[in-house]
N, C-alpha and C positions, 0 to 999 in steps of 0.2 A: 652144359659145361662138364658136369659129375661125367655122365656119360661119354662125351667126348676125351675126359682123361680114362675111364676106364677101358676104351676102344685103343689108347695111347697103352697102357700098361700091357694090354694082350699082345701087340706088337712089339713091347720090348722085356715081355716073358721066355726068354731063350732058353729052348731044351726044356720047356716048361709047359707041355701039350692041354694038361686040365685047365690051369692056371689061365691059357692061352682060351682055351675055350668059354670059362668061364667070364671072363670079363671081357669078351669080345659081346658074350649072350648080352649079360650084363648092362655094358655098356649101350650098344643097340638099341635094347627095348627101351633105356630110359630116353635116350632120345628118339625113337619115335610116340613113345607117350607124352613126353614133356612140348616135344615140338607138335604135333597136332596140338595141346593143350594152347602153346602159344599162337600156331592159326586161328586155331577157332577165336581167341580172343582180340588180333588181330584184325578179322573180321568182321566179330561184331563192334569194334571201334570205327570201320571202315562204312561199316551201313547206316551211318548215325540215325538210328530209329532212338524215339525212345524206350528206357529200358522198364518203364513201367507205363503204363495207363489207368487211372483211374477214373470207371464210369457209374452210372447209376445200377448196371446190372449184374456189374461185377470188374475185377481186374484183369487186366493183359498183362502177361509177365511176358520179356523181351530182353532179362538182363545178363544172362550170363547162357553157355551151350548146354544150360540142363533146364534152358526157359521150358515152361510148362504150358505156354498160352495161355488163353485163357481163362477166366478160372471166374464161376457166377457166385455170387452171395449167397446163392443157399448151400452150397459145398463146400464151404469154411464153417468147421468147427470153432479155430478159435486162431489167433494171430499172437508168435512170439517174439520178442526179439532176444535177441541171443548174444552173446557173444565169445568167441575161440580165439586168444590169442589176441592180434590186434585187428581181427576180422568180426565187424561186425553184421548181422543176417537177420530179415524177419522170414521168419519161418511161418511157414501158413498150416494149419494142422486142418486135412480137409476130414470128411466126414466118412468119403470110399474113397481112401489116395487108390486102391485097385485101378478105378478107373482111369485116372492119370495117367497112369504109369502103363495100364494096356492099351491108352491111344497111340502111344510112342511108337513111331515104327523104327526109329533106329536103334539096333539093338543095343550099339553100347551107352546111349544113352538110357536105353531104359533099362540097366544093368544098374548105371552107376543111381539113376534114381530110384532102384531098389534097395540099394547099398544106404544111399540117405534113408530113404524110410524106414530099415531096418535099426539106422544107426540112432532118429531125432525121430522118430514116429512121424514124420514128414517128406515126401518127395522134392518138396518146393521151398529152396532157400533165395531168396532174394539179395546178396551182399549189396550191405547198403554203400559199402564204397562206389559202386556203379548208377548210384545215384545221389543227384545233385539238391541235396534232402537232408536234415537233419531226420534225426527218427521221432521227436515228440510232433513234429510239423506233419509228418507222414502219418503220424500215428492218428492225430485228428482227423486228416483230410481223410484218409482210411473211414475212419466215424462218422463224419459227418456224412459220405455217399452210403455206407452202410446201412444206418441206423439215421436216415435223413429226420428232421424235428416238423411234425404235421403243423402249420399255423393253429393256433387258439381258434376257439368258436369266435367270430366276429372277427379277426384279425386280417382275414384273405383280403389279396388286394389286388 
């Protein structure tokens, strides 16, 4: 919308060449940024995968277009939850985000996942909006495939 009035203003900048340029640029790039932003998520609504998996050997992240796949237990430093606003995120602090972030082959995704790592010391934000989870529920399930509990001597069954 910003963007489509700013593309609005440069056409009715008369006699007004910068102006006119200026928020045509403007204009433009916020709607091609914002409109990819709104495919991609689109999309991932359209694929109904889940946005998370948890296994014994580690997690699948699938939640948003800066999903990181992936990801084993032993490459988690530590697990945060966060929150910015009315957004809330667990954040996964790995141990070499490097390597994360140089599997990515697409570049601007692994731009913007250096832009996170640079900003949260993490690649991998998880918005738990996109999951059907509360975060102490997640937080456990997290625990319990992590740090599974070995039966007592004599208790196997």
């Amino acid at each position: 919308v910003l963007g489509a009035g700013m593309i609005g203003l440069a056409l009715n900048a008369k006699n007004h060449l910068l102006a006119q340029v200026v928020f045509f640029t403007v204009g433009l790039a916020g709607l091609l940024f914002f409109g990819l932003i709104a495919v991609v998520h689109l999309l991932k609504l359209a694929k109904n995968k889940p946005a998370l998996i948890i296994t014994d050997d580690g997690l699948f992240d699938n939640s948003s277009g800066l999903s990181a796949g992936f990801i084993k237990w032993q490459d988690i430093k530590k697990l945060n939850f966060t929150r910015t606003g009315n957004q809330a995120s667990l954040v996964i602090i790995l141990k070499n985000p490097g390597n994360y972030i140089d599997r990515e082959s697409n570049f601007l995704k692994k731009a913007a996942m250096r832009i996170n790592n640079k900003m949260s010391g993490s690649p991998v934000h998880i918005p738990l909006s996109y999951l059907d989870i509360d975060w102490p529920t997640l937080s456990e399930l997290i625990a319990n495939k992590r740090f599974p509990q070995k039966p007592a001597a004599g208790q196997e069954g």
